[in-house]
mmCIF file of the N, C-alpha and C atoms, coordinates in Angstrom:
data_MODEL
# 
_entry.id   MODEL 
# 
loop_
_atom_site.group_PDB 
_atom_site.id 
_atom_site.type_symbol 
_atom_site.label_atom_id 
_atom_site.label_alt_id 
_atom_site.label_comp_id 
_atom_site.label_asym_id 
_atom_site.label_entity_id 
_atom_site.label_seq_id 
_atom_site.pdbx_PDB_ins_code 
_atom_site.Cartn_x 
_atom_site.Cartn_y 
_atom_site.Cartn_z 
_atom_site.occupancy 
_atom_site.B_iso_or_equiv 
_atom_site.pdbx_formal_charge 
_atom_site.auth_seq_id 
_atom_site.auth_comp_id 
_atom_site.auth_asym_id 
_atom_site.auth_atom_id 
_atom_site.pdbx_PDB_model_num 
ATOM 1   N N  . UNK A 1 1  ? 6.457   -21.492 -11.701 1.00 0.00 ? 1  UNK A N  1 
ATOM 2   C CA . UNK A 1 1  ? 6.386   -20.066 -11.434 1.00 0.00 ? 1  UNK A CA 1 
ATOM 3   C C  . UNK A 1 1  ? 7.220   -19.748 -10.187 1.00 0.00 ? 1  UNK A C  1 
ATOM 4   N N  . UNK A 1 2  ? 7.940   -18.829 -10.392 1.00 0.00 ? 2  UNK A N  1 
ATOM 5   C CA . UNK A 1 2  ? 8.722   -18.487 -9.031  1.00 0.00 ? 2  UNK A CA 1 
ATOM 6   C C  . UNK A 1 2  ? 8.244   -17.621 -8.320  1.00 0.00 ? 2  UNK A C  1 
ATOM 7   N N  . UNK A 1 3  ? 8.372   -17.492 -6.854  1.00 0.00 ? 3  UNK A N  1 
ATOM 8   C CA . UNK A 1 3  ? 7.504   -17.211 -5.968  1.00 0.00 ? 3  UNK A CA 1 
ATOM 9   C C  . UNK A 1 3  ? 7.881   -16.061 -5.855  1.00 0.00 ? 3  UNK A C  1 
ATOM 10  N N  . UNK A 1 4  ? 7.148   -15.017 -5.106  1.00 0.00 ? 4  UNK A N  1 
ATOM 11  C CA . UNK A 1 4  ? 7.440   -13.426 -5.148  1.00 0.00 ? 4  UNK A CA 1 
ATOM 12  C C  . UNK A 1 4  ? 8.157   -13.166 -4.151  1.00 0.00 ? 4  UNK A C  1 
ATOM 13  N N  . UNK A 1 5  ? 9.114   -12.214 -3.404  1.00 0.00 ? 5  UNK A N  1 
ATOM 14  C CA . UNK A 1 5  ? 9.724   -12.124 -2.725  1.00 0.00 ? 5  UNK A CA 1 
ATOM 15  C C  . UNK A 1 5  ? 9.553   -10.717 -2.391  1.00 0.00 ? 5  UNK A C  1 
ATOM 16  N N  . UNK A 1 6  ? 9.371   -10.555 -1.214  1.00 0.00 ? 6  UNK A N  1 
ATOM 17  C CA . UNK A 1 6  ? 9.477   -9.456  -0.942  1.00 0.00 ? 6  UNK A CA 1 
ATOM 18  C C  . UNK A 1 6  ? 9.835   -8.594  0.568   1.00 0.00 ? 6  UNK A C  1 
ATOM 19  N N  . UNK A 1 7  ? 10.228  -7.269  0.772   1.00 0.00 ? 7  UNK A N  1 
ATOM 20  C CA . UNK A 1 7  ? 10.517  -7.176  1.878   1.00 0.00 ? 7  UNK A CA 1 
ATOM 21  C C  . UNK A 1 7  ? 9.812   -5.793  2.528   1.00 0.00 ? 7  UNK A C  1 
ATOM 22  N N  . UNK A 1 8  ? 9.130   -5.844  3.343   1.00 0.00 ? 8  UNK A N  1 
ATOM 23  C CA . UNK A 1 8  ? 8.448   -4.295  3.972   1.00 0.00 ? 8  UNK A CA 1 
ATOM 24  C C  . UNK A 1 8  ? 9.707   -3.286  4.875   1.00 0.00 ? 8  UNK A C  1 
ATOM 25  N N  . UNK A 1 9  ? 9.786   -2.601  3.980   1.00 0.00 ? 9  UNK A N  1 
ATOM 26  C CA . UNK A 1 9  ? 11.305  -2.073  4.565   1.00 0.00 ? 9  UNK A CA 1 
ATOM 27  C C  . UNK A 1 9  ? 10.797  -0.460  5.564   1.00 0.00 ? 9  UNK A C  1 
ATOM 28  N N  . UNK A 1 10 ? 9.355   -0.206  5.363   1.00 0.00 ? 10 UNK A N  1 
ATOM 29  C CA . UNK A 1 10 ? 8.836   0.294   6.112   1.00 0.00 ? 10 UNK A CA 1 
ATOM 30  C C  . UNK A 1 10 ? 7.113   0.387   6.135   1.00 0.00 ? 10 UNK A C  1 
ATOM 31  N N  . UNK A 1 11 ? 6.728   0.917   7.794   1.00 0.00 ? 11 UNK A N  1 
ATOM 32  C CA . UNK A 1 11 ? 5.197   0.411   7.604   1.00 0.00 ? 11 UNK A CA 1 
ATOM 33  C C  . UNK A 1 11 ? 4.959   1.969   8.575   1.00 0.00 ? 11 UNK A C  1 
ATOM 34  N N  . UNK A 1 12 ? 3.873   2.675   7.061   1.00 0.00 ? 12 UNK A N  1 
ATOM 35  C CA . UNK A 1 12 ? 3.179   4.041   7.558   1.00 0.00 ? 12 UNK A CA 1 
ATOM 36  C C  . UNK A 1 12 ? 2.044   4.209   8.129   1.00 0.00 ? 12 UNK A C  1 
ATOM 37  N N  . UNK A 1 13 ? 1.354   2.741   8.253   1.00 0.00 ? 13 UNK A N  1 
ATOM 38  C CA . UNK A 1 13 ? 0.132   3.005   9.147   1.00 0.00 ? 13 UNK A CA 1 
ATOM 39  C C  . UNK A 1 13 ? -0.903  1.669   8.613   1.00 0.00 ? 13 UNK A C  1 
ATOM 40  N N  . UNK A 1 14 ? -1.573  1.559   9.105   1.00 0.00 ? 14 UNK A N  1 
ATOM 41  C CA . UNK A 1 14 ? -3.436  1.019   8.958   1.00 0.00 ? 14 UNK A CA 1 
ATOM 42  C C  . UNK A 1 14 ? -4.369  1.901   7.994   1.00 0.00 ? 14 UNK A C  1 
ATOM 43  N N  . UNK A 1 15 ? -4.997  1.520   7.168   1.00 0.00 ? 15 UNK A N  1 
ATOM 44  C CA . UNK A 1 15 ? -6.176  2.246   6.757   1.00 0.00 ? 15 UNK A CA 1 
ATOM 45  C C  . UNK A 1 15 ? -7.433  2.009   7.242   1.00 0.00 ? 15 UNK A C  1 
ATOM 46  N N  . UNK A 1 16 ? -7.731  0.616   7.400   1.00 0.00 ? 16 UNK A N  1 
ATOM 47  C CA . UNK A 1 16 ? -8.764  0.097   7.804   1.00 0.00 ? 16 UNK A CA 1 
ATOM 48  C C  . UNK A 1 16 ? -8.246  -1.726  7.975   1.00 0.00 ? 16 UNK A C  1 
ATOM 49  N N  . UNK A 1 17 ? -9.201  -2.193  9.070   1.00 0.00 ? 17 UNK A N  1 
ATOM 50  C CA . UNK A 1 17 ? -8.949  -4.413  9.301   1.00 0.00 ? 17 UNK A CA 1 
ATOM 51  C C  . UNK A 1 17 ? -10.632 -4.695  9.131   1.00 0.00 ? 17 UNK A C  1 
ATOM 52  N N  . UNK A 1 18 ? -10.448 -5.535  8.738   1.00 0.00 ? 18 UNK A N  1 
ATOM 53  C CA . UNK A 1 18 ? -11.306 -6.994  9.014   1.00 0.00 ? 18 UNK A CA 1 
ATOM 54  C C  . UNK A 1 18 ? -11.572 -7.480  9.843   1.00 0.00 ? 18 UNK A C  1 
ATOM 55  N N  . UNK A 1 19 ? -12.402 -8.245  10.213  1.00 0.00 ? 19 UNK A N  1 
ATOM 56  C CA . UNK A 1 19 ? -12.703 -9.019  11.470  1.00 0.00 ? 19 UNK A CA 1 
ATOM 57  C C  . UNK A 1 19 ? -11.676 -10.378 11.077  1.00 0.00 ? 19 UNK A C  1 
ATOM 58  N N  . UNK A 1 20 ? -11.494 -10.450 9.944   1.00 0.00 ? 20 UNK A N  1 
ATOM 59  C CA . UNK A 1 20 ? -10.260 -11.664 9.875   1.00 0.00 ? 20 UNK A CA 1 
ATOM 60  C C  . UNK A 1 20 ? -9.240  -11.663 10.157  1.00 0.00 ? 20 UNK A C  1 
ATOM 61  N N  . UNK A 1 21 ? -8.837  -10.051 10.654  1.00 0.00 ? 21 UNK A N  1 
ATOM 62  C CA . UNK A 1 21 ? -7.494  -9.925  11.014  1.00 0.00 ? 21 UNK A CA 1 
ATOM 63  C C  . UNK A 1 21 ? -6.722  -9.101  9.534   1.00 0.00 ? 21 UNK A C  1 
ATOM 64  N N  . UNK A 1 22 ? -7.280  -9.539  8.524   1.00 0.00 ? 22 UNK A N  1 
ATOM 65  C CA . UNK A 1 22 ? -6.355  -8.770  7.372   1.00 0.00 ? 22 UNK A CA 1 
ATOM 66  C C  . UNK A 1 22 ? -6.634  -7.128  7.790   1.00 0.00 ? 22 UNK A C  1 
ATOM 67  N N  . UNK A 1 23 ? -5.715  -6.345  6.598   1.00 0.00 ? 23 UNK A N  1 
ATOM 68  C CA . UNK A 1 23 ? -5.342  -4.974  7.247   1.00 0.00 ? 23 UNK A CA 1 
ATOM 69  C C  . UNK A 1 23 ? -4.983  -4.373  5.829   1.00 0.00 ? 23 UNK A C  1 
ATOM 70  N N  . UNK A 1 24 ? -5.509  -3.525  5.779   1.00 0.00 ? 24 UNK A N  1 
ATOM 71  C CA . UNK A 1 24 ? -5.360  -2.771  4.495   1.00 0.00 ? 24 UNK A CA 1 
ATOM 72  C C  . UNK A 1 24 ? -4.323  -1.905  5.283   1.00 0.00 ? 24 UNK A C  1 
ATOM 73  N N  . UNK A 1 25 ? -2.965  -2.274  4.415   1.00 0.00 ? 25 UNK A N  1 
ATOM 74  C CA . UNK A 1 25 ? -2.075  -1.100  4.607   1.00 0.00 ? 25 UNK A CA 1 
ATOM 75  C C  . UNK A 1 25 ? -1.337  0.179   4.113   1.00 0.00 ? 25 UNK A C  1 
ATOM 76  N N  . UNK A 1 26 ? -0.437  0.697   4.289   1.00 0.00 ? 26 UNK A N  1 
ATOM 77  C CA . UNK A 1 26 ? 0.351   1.440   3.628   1.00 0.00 ? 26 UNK A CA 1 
ATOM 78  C C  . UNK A 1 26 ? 2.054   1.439   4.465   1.00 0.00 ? 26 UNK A C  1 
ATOM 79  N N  . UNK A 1 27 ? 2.521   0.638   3.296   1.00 0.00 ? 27 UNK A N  1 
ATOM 80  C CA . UNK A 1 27 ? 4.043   0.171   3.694   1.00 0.00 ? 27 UNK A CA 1 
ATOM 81  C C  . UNK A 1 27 ? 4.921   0.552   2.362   1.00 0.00 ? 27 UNK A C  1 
ATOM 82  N N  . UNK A 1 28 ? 6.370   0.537   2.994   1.00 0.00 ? 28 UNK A N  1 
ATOM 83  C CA . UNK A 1 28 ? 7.487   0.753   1.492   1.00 0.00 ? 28 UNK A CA 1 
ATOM 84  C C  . UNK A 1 28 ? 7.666   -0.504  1.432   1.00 0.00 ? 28 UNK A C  1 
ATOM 85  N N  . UNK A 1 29 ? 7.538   -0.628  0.296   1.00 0.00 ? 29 UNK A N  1 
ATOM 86  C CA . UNK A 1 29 ? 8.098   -2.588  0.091   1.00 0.00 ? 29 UNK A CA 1 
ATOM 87  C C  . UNK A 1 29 ? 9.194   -2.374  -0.910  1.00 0.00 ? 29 UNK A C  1 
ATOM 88  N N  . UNK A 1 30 ? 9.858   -3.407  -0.715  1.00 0.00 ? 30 UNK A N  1 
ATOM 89  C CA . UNK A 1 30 ? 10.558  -3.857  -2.063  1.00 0.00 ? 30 UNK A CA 1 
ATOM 90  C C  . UNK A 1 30 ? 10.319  -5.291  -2.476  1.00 0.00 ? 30 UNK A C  1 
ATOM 91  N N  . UNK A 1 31 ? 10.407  -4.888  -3.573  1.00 0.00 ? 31 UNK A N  1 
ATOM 92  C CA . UNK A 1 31 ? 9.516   -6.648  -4.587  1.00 0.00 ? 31 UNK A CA 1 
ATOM 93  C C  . UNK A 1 31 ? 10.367  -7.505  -5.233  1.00 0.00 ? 31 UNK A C  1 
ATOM 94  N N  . UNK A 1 32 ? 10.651  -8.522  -5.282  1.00 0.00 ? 32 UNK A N  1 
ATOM 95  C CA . UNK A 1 32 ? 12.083  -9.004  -6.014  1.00 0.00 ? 32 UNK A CA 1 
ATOM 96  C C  . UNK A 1 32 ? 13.117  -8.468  -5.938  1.00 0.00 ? 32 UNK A C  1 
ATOM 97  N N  . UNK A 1 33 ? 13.549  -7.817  -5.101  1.00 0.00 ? 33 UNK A N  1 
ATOM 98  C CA . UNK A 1 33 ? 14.676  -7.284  -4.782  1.00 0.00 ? 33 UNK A CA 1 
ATOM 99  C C  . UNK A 1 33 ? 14.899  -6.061  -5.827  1.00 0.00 ? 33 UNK A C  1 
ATOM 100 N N  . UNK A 1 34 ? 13.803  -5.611  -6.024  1.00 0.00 ? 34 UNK A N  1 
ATOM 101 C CA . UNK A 1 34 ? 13.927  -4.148  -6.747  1.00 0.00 ? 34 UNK A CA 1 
ATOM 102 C C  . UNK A 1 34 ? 14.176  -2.548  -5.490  1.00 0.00 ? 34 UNK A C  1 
ATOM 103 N N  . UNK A 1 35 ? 14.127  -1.606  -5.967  1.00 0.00 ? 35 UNK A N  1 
ATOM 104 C CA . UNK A 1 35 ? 13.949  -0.432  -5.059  1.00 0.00 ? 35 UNK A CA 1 
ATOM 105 C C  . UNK A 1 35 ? 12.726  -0.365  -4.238  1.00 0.00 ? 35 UNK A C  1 
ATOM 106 N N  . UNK A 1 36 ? 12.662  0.183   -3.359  1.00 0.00 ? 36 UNK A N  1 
ATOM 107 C CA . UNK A 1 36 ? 11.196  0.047   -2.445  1.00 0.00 ? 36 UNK A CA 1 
ATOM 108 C C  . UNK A 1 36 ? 10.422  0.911   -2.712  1.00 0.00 ? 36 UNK A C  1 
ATOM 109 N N  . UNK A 1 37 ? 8.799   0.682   -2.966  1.00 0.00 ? 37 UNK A N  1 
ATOM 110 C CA . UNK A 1 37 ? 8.244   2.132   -3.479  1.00 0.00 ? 37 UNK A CA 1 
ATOM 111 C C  . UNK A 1 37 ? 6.836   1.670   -2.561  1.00 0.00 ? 37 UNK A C  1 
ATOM 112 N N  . UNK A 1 38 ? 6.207   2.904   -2.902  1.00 0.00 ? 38 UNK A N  1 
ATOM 113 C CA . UNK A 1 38 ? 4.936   2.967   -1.854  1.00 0.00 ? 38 UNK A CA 1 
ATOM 114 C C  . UNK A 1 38 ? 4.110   1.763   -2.187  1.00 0.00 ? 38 UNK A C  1 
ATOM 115 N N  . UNK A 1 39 ? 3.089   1.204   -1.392  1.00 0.00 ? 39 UNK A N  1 
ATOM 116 C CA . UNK A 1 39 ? 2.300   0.047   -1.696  1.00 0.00 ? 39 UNK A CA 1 
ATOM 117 C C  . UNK A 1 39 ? 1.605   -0.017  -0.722  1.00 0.00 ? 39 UNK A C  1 
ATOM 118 N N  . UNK A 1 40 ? 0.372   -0.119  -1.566  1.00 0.00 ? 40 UNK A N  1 
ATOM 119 C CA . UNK A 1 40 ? -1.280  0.058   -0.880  1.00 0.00 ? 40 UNK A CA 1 
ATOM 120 C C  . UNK A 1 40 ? -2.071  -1.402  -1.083  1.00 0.00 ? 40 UNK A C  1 
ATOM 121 N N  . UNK A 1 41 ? -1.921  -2.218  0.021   1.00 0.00 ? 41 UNK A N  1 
ATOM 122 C CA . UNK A 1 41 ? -2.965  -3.595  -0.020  1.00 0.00 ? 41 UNK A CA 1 
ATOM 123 C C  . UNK A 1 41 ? -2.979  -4.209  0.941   1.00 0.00 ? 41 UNK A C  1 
ATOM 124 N N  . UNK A 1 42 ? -4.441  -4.943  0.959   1.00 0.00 ? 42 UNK A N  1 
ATOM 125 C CA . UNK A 1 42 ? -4.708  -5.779  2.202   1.00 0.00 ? 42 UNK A CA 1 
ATOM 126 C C  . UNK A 1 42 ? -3.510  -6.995  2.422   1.00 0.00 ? 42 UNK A C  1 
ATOM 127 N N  . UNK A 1 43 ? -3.290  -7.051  3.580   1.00 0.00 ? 43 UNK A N  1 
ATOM 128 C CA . UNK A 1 43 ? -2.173  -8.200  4.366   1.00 0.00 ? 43 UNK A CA 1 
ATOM 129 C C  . UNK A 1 43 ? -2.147  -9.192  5.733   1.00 0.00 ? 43 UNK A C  1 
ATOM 130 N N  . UNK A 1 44 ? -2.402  -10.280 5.044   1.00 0.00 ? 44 UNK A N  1 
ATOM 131 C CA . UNK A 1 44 ? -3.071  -11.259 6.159   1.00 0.00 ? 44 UNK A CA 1 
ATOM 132 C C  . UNK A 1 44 ? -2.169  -10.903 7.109   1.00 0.00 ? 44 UNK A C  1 
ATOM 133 N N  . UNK A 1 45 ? -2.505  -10.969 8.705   1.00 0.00 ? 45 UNK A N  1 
ATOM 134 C CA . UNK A 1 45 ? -2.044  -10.737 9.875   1.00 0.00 ? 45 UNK A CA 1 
ATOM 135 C C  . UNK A 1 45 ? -0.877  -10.985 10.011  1.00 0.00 ? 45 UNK A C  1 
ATOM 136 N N  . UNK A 1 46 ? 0.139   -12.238 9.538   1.00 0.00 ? 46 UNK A N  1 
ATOM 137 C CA . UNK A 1 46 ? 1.208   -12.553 9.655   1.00 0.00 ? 46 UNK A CA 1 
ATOM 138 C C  . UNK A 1 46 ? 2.044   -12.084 8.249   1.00 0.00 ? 46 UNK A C  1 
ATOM 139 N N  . UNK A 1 47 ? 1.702   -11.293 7.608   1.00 0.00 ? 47 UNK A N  1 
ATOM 140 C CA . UNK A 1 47 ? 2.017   -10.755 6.105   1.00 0.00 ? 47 UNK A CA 1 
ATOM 141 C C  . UNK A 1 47 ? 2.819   -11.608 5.558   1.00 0.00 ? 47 UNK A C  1 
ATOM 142 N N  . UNK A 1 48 ? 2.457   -12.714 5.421   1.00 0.00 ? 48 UNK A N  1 
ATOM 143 C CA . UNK A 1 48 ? 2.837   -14.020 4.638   1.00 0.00 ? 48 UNK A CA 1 
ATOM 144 C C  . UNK A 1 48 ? 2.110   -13.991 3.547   1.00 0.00 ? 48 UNK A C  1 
ATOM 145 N N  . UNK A 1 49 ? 0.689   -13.276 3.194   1.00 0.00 ? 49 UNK A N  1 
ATOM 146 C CA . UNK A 1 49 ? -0.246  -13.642 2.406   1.00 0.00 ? 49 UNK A CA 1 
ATOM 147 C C  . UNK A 1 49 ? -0.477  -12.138 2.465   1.00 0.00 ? 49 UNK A C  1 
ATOM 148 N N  . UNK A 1 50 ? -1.024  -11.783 0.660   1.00 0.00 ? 50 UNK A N  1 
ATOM 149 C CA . UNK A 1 50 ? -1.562  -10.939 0.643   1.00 0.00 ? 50 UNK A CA 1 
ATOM 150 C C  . UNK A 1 50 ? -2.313  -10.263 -0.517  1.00 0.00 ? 50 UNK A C  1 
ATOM 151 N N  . UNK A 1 51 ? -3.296  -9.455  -0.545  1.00 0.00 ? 51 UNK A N  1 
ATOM 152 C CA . UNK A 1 51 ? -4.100  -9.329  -1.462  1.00 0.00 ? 51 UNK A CA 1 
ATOM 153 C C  . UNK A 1 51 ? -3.553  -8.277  -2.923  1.00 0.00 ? 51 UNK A C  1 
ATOM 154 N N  . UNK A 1 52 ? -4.681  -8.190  -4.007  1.00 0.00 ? 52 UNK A N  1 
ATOM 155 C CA . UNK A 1 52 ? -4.544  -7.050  -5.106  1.00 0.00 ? 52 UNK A CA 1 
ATOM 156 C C  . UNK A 1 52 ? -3.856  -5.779  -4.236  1.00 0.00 ? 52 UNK A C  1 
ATOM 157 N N  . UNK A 1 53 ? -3.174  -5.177  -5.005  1.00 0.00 ? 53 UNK A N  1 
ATOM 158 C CA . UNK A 1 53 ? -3.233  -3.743  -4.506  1.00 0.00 ? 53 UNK A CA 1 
ATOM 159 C C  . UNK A 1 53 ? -2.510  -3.249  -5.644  1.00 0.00 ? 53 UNK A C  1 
ATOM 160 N N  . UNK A 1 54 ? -1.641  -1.714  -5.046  1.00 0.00 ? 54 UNK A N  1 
ATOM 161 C CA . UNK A 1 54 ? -0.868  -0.766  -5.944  1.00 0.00 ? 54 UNK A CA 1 
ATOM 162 C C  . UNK A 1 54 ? 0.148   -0.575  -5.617  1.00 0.00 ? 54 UNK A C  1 
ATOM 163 N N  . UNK A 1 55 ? 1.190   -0.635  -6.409  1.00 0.00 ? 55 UNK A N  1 
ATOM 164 C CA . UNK A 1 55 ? 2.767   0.147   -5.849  1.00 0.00 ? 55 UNK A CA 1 
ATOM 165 C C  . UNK A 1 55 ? 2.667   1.342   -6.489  1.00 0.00 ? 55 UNK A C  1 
ATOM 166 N N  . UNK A 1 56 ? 3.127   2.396   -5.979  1.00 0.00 ? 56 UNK A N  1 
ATOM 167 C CA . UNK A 1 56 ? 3.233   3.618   -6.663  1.00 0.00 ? 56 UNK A CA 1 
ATOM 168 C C  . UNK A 1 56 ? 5.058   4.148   -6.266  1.00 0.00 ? 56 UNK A C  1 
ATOM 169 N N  . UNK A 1 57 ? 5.342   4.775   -7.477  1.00 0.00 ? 57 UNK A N  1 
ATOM 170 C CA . UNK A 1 57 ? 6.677   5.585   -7.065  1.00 0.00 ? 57 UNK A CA 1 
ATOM 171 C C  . UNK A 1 57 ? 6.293   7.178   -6.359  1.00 0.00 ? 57 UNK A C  1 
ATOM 172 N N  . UNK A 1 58 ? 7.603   7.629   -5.646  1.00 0.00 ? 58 UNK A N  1 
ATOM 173 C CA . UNK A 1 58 ? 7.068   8.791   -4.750  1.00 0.00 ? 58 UNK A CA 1 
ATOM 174 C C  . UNK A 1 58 ? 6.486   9.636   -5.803  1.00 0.00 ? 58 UNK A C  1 
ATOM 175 N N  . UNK A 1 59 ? 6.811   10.171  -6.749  1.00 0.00 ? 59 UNK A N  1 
ATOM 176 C CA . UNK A 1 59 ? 6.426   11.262  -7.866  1.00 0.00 ? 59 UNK A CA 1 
ATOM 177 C C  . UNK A 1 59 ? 4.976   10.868  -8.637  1.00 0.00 ? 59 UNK A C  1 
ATOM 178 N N  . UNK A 1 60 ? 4.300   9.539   -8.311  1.00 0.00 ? 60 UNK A N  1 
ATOM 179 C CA . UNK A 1 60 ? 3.021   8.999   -8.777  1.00 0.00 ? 60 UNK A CA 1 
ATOM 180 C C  . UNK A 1 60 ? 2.409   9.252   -7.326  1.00 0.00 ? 60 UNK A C  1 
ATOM 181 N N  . UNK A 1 61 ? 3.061   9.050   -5.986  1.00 0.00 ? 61 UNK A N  1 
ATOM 182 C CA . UNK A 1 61 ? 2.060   9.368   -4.792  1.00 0.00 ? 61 UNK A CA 1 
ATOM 183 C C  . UNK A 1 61 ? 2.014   10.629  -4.820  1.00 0.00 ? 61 UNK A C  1 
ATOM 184 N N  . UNK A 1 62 ? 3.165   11.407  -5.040  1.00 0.00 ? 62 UNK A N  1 
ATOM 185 C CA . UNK A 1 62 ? 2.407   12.850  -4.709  1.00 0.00 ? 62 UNK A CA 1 
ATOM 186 C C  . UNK A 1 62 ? 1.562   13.198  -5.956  1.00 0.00 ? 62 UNK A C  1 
ATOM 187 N N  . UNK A 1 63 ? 1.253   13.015  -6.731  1.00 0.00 ? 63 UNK A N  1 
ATOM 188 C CA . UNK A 1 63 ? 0.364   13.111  -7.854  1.00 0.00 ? 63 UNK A CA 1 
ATOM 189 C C  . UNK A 1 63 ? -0.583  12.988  -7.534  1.00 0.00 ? 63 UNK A C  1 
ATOM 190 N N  . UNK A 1 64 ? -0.832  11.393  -6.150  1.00 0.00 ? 64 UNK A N  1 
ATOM 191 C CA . UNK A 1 64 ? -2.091  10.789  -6.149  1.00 0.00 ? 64 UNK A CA 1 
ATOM 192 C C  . UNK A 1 64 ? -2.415  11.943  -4.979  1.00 0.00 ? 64 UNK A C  1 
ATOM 193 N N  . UNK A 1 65 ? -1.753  12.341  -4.138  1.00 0.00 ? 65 UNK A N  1 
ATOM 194 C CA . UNK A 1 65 ? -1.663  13.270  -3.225  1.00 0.00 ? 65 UNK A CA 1 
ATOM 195 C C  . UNK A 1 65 ? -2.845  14.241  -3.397  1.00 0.00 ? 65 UNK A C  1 
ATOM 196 N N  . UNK A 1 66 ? -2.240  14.723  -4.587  1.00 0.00 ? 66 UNK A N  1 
ATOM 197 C CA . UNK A 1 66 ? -2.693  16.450  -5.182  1.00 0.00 ? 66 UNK A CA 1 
ATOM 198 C C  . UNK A 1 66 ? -4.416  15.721  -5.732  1.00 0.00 ? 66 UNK A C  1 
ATOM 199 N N  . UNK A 1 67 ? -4.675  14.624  -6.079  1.00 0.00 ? 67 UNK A N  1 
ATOM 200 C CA . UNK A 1 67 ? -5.755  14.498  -7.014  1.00 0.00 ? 67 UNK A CA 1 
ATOM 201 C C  . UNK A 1 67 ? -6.732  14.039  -6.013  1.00 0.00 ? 67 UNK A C  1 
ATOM 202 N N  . UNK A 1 68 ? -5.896  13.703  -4.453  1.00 0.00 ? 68 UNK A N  1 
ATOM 203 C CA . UNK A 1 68 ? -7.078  13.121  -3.376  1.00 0.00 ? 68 UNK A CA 1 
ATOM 204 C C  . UNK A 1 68 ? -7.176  14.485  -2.544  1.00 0.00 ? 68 UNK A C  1 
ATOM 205 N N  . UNK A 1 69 ? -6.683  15.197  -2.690  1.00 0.00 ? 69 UNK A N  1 
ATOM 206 C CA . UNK A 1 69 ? -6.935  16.903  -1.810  1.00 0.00 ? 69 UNK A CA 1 
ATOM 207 C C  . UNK A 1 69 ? -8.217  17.349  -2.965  1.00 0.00 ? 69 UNK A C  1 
ATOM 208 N N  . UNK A 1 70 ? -7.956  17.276  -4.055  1.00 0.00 ? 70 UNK A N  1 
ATOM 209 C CA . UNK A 1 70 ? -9.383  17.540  -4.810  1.00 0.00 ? 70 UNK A CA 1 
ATOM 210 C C  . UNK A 1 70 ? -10.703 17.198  -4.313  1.00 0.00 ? 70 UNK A C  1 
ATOM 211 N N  . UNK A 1 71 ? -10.610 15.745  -4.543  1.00 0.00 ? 71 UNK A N  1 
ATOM 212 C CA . UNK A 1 71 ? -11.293 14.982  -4.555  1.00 0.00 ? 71 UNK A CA 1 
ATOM 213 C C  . UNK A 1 71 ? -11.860 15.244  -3.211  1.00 0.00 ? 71 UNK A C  1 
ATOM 214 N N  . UNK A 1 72 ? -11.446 15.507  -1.911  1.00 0.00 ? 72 UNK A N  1 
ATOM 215 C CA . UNK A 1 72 ? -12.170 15.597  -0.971  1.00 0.00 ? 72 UNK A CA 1 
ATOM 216 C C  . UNK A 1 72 ? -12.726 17.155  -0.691  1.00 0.00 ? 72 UNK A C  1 
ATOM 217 N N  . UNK A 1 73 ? -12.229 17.713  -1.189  1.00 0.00 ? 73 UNK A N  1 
ATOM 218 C CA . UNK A 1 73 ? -12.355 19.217  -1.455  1.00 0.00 ? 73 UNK A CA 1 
ATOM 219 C C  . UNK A 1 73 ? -13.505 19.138  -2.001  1.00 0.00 ? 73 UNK A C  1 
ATOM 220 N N  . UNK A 1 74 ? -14.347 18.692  -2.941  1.00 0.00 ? 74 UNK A N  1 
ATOM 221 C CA . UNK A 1 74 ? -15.087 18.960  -3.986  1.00 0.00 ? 74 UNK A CA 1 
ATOM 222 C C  . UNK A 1 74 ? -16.283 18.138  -3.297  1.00 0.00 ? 74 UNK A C  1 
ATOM 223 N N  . UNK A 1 75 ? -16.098 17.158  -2.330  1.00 0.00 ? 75 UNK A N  1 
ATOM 224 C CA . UNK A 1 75 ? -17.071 16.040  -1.440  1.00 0.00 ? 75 UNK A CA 1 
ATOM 225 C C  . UNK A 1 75 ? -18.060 17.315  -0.601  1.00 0.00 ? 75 UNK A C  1 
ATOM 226 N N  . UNK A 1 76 ? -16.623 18.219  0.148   1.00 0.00 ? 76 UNK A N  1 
ATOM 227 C CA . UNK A 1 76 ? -17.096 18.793  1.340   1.00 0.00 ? 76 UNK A CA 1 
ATOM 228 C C  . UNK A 1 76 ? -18.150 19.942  1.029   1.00 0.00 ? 76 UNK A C  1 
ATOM 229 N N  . UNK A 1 77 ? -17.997 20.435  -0.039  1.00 0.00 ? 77 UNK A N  1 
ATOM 230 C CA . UNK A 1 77 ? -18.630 21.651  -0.854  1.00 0.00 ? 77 UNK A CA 1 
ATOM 231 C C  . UNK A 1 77 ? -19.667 21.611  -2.089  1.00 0.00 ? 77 UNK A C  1 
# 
């Protein structure tokens, strides 16, 4: 199996860490040397290692955008 490759070509913040040090993030990656798209997952401290998550393209985040303004909209009320 060939190993995954990848590169964080930008990093938008923290969501929440661990006491282990991992870090649920939100970074642009690119994956095999594809285009870089949004990506949501935990990343051991030295981001050598890292967990499940999601890539989304920009036109699927702002989607997810519009459906999490609901979603908290509908919490508060």
């Amino acid at each position: 199996m060939d190993k995954i490759q990848f590169e964080i070509t930008r990093h938008f913040g923290v969501i929440s860490s661990e006491k282990s040090g991992w870090q649920k993030e939100l970074n642009l990656v690119s994956w095999n040397g594809r285009a870089p798209k949004l990506d949501l997952r935990d990343w051991a401290p030295d981001h050598q290692k890292m967990g499940k998550g999601v890539t989304l393209t920009e036109s699927e985040a702002a989607a997810l955008a519009e459906l999490l303004v609901l979603a908290l909209a509908k919490n508060e009320g």
